[in-house]
C-alpha positions as CSV (number, residue, x, y, z in Angstrom):
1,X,59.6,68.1,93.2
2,X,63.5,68.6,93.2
3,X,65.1,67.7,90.5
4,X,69.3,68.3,90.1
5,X,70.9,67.7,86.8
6,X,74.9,66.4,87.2
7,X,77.2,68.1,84.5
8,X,80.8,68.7,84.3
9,X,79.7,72.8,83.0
10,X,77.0,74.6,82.6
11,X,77.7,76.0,79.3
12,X,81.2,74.6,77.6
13,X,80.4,71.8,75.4
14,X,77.1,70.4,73.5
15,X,76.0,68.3,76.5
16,X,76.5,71.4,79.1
17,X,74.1,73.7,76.8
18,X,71.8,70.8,76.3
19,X,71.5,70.1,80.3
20,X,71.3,73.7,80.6
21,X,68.5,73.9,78.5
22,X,66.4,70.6,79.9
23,X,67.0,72.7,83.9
24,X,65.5,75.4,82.1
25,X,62.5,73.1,80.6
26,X,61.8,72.0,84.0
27,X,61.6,74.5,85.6
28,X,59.3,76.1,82.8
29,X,56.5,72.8,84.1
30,X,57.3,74.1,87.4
31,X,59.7,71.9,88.6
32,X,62.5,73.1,91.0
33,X,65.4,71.7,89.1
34,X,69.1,72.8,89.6
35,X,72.5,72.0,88.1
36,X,75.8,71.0,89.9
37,X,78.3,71.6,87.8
38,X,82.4,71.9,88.6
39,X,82.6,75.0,86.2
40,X,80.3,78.0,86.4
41,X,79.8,79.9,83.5
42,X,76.8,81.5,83.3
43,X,75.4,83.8,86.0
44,X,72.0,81.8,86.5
45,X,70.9,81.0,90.3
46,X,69.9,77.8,89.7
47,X,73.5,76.4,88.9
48,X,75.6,75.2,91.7
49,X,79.8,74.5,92.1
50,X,80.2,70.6,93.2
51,X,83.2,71.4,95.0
52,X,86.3,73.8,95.4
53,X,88.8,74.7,93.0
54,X,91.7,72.4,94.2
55,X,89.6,69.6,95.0
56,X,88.2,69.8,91.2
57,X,91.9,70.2,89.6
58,X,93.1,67.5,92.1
59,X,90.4,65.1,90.9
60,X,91.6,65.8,87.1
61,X,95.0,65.6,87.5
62,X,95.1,62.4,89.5
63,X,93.1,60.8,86.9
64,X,94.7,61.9,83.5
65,X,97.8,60.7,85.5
66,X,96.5,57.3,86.0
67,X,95.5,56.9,82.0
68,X,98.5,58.8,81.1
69,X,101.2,56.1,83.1
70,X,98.3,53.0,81.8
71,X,99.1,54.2,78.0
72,X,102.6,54.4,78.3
73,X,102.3,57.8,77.5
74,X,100.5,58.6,74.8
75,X,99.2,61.9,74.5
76,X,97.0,61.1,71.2
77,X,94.3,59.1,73.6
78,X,94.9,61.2,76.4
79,X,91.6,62.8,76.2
80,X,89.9,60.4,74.4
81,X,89.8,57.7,77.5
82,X,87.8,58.2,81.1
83,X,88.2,55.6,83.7
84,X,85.9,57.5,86.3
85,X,88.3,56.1,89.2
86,X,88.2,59.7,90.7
87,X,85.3,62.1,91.7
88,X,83.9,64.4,94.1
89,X,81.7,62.9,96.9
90,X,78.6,64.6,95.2
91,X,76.4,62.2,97.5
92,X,77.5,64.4,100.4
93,X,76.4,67.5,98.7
94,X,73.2,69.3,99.9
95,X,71.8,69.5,96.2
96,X,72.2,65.9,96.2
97,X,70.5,65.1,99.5
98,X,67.8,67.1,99.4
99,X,67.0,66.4,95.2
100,X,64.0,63.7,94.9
101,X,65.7,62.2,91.5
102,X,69.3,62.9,90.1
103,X,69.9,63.2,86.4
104,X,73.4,62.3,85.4
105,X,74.4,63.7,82.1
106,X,78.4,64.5,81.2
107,X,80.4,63.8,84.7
108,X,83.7,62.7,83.4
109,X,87.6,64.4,83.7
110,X,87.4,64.1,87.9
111,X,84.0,65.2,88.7
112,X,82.1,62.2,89.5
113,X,83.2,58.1,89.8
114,X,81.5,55.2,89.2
115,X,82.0,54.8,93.3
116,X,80.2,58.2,94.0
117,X,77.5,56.9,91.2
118,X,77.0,53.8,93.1
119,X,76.2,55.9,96.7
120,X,74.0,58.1,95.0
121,X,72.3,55.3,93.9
122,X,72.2,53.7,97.6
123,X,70.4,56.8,98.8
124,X,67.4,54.9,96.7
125,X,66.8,57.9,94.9
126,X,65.7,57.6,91.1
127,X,68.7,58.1,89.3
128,X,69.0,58.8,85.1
129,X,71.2,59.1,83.2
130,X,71.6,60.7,79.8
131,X,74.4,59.7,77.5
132,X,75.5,62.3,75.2
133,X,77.8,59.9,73.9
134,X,78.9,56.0,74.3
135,X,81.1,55.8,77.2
136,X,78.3,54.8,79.9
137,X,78.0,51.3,77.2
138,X,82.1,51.0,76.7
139,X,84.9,50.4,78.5
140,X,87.1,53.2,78.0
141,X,85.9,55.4,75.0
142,X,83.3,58.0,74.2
143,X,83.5,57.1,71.0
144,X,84.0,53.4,69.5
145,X,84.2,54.5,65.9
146,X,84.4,50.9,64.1
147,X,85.4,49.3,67.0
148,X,83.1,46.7,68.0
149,X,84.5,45.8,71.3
150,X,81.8,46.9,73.0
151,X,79.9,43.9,72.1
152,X,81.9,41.9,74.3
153,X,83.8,43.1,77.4
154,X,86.2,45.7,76.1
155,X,89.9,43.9,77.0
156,X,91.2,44.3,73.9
157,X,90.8,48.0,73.3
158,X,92.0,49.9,70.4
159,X,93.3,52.6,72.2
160,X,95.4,50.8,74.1
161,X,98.2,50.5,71.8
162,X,101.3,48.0,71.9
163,X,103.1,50.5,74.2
164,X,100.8,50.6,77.0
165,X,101.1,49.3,80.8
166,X,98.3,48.3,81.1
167,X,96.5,46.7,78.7
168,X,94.3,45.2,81.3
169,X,92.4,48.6,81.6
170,X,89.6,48.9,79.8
171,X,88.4,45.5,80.4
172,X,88.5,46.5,83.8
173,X,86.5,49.5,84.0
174,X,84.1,47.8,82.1
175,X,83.7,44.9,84.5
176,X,83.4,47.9,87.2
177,X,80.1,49.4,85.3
178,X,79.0,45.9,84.9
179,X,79.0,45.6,88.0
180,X,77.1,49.0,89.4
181,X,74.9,48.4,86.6
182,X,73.6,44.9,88.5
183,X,73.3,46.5,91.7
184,X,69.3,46.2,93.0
185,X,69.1,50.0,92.2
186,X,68.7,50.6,88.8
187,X,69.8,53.4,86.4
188,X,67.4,54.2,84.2
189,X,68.9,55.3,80.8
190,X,68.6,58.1,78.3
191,X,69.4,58.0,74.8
192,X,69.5,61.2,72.8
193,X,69.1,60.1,69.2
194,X,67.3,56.5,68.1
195,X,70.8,55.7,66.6
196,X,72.7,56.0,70.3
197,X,70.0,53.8,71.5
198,X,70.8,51.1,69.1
199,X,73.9,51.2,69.8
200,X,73.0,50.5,73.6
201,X,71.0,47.5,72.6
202,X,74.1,46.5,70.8
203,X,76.8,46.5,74.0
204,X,77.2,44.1,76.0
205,X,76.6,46.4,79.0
206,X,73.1,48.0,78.0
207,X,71.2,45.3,76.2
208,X,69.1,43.9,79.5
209,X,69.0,47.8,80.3
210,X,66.4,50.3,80.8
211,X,66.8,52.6,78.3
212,X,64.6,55.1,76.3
213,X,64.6,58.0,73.6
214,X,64.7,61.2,74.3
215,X,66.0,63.7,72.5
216,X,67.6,66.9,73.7
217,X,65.4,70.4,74.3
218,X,65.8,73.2,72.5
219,X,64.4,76.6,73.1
220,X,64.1,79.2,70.0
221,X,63.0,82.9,69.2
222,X,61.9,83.9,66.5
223,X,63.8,84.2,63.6
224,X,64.3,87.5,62.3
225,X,64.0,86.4,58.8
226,X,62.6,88.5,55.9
227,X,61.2,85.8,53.4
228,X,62.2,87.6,50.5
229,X,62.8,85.9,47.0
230,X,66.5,85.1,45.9
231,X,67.2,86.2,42.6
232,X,69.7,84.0,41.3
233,X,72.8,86.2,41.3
234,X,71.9,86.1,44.9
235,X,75.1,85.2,47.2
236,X,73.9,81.5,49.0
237,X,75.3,81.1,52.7
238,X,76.8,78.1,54.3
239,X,77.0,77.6,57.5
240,X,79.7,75.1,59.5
241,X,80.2,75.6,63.4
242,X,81.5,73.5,65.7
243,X,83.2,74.2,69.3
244,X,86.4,73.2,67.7
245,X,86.0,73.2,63.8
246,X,89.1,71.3,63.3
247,X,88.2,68.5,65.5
248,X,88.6,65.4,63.4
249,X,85.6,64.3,64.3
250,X,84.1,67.2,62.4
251,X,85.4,65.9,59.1
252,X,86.8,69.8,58.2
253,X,89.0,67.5,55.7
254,X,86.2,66.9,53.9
255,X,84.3,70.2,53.8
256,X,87.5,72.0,52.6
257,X,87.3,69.1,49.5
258,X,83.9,69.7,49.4
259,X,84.5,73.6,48.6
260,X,87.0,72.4,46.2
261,X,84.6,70.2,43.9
262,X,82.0,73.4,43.8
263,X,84.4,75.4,42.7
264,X,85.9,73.1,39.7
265,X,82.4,71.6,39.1
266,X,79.7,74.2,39.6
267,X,81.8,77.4,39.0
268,X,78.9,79.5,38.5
269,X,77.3,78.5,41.7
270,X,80.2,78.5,43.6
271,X,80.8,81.7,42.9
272,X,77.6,82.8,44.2
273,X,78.4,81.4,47.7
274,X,79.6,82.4,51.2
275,X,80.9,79.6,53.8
276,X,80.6,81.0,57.0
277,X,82.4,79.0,59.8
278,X,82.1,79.8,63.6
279,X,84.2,77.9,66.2
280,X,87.8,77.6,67.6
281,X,90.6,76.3,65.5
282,X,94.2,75.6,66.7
283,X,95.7,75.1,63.5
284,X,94.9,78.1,61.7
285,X,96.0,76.8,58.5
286,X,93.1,73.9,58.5
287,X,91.2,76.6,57.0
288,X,93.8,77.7,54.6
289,X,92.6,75.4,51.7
290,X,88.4,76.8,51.4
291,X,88.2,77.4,47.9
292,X,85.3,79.7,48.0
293,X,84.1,82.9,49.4
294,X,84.6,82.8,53.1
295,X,84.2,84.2,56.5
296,X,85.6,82.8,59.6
297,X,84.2,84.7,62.6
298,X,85.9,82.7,65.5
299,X,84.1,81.4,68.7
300,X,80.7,82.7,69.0
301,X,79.5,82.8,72.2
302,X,75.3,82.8,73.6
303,X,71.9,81.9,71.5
304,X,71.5,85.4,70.5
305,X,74.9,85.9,68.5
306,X,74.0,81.6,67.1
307,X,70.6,83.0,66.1
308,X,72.3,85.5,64.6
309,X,74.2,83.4,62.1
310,X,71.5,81.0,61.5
311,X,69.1,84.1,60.4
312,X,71.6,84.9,57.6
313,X,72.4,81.6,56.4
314,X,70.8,79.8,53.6
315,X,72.3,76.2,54.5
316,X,74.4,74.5,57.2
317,X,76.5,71.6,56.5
318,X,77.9,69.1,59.0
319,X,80.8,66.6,58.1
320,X,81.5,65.3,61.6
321,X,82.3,61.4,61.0
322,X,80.2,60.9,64.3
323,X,77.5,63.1,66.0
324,X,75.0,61.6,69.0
325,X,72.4,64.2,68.1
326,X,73.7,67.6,66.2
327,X,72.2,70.7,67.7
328,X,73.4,72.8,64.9
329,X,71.2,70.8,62.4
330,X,68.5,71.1,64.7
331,X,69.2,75.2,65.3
332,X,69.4,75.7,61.7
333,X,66.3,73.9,60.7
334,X,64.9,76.3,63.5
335,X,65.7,79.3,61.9
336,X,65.2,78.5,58.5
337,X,68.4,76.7,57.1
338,X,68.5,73.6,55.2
339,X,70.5,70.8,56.6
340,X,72.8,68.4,54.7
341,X,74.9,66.4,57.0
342,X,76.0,62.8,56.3
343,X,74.1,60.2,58.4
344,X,76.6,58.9,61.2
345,X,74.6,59.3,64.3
346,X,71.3,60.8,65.5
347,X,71.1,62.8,61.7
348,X,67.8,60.8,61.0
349,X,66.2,61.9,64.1
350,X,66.4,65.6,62.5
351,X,66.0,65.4,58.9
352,X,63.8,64.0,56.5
353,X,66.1,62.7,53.5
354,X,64.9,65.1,50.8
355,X,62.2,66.8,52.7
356,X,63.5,69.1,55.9
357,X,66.9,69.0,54.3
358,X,69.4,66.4,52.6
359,X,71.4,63.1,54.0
360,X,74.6,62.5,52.3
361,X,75.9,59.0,52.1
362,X,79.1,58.8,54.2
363,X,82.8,57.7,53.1
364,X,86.0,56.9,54.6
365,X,87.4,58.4,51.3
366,X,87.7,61.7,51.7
367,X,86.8,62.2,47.9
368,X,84.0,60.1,48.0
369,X,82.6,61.8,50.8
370,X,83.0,65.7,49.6
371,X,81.2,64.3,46.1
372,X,78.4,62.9,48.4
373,X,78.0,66.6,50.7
374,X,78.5,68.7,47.2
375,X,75.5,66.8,46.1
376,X,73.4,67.8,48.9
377,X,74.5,71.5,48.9
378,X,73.6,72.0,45.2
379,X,70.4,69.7,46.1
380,X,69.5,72.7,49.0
381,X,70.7,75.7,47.0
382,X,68.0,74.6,43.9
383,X,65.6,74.9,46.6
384,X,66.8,78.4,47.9
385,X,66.4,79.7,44.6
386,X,63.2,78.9,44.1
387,X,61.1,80.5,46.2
388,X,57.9,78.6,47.0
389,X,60.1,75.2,47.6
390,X,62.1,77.3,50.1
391,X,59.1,78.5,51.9
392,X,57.7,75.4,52.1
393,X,60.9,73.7,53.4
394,X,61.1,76.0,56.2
395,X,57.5,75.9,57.2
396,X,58.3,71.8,57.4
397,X,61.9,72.0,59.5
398,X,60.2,74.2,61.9
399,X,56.8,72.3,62.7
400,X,59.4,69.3,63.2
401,X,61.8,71.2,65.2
402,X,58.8,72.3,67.3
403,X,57.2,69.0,67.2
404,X,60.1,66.5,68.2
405,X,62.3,69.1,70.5
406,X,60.1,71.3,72.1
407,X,61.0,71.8,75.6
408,X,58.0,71.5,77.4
409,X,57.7,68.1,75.8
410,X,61.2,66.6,76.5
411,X,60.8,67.7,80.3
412,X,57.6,65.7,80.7
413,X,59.1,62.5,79.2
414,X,61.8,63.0,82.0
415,X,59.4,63.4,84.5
416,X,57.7,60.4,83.0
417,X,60.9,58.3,82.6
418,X,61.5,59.7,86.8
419,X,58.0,57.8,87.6
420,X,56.6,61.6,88.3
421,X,52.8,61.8,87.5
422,X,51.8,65.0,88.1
423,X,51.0,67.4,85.6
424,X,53.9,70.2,86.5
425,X,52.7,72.8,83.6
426,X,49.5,73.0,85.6
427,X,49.4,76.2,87.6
């Protein structure tokens, strides 16, 4: 059985580590799976270039040139709009040919169009694909935020502002994947997290769809972790990472505030604790405003050094306004750190309100919001200092973690969702 997974990288960005991971599953059930990928990163024989340099960069250029002329413009939405009018002819490529099923994940900025989509489909090959976030059920957008254009047909998109030329656009890409998704041929669909699903059911494109649950792999060591009993005058680590920590997704606002409210309402505790943030920032000065004890450490770079982190922190917080299905909650929960995140995506396919960590009730008021995370983080440090509830939370998080996103599992529900029957992890 060959089995190639479609991704713009093999390593930069959530979705790239996830697909990496899921090649690795399958091949773990013995499955020859590969990954075609237009940047190689990691020095694995298994991943493939989709085309040469030029052709890549030519394919990117042409089409940020397209949105950029469509917006009048406007560098703010730049980035956050794909059209998928340009691609590489990935049907032509040998992985292609010669795979049995294809699995689409993130193929966007010039590497694959809804045209070359539509030929790998006319091979008649089995063809998924796994949405990291909502653009395969929009228009435009990866994200809709509020937006509930996606109900409908997308022509009045919010990104489109008063000074675009063409105003026209999203309604017409979406009438374009409307249109490959009717073709005899189906795609069949992957979710990530129960809440992206929903919100599948809900467009106007995926409702009549096939789509299922599955949620991303994720492969562990063993943490490195001592047990040993906090006393209370104990330093408590936070953790907050992020590819780009001042992404506003991320909600860094709002953590910053959160530090704020610990130190002017819990002074004791707050002085007991570390915030610990890994990731890139481009405006140094984001970070300026922590008002406890902190460590930035910059990008961090391979599971190892991640494990690392995890192994010394006590609880990781995530902010974002939006996340498909957070792999930082579910690493931390792996190596024994108690989650409190707010839930605005696939949060309540990780934690258990109160059990395997804490859900925060979410606010556009940034006030609001911090008094709703600072609630959570004194919630989790209480159960740090006490060292039976501790031990028993991290005995929970990781029989879920191994439970709901163990590798072996999520490549047999692929296989599954494929129509393979065959029992791979046989020998």
């Amino acid at each position: 059985m060959k089995i190639v997974i479609v991704n713009k990288s093999d390593r930069t960005g959530g979705a790239a580590v996830v697909s990496f991971r899921l090649m690795e599953a399958l091949r773990g059930i013995g499955v020859d799976a590969r990954m075609l990928v237009v940047e190689k990163l990691t020095d694995s024989n298994y991943v493939e270039l989709a085309g040469s340099s030029i052709s890549i960069k030519k394919n990117f250029i042409e089409e940020r040139l397209k949105i950029f002329i469509a917006n009048g413009f406007k560098k703010s939405t730049l980035f956050k709009i794909d059209t998928a009018s340009d691609g590489l002819p990935l049907w032509d490529h040998p992985l292609i040919k010669e795979a049995d099923a294809v699995i689409l994940n993130w193929v966007n900025q010039g590497m694959l169009s809804l045209k070359g989509v539509r030929k790998i489909l006319e091979s008649g090959k089995p063809v998924v694909w796994t949405m990291h976030d909502m653009w395969c059920m929009t228009g435009i957008c990866h994200h809709a935020a509020e937006c509930r254009e996606f109900h409908k047909n997308c022509e009045k998109c919010m990104l489109l502002g008063s000074g675009a030329l063409d105003k026209k656009l999203a309604g017409e890409i979406w009438l374009r994947k409307q249109k490959l998704y009717s073709l005899k041929q189906k795609i069949k669909f992957v979710a990530v997290s129960n809440w992206l699903y929903g919100k599948g059911k809900e467009s106007s494109l995926l409702s009549c769809q096939n789509v299922s649950v599955i949620p991303n792999a994720f492969l562990f060591k063993e943490d490195g972790k001592t047990g040993m009993e906090k006393s209370n005058d104990c330093k408590i680590t936070i953790g907050f990472g992020a590819a780009r920590l001042d992404d506003p997704i991320k909600g860094l606002p709002v953590l910053v505030e959160m530090t704020r409210m610990l130190k002017s309402d819990y002074p004791e505790l707050a002085a007991r604790m570390e915030l610990v943030t890994f990731g890139n920032v481009r405006d140094p000065e984001s970070l300026s405003g922590i008002a406890i004890s902190h460590s930035y450490l910059g990008m961090v770079r391979g599971d190892d050094a991640v494990r690392k982190i995890y192994e010394n922190t006590d609880i990781v917080v995530s902010s974002s306004s939006y996340e498909t299905l957070p792999g930082t909650l579910v690493e931390a929960q792996a190596y024994g750190c108690i989650p409190v995140s707010f839930d605005r995506g696939g949060q309540a396919d990780i934690i258990d309100h109160l059990s395997t960590g804490y859900i925060a009730e979410y606010s556009d008021n940034i006030h609001t919001a911090a008094r709703h995370l600072v609630e959570g983080v004194v919630w989790a440090a209480l159960k740090v200092d006490n060292p039976e509830e501790f031990a028993e939370i991290k005995r929970k998080m990781k029989c879920d973690v191994i439970r709901k996103f163990s590798p072996e599992s999520v490549a047999k529900r692929y296989l599954e969702i494929i129509g393979v029957t065959a029992d791979f992890s046989k020998p």
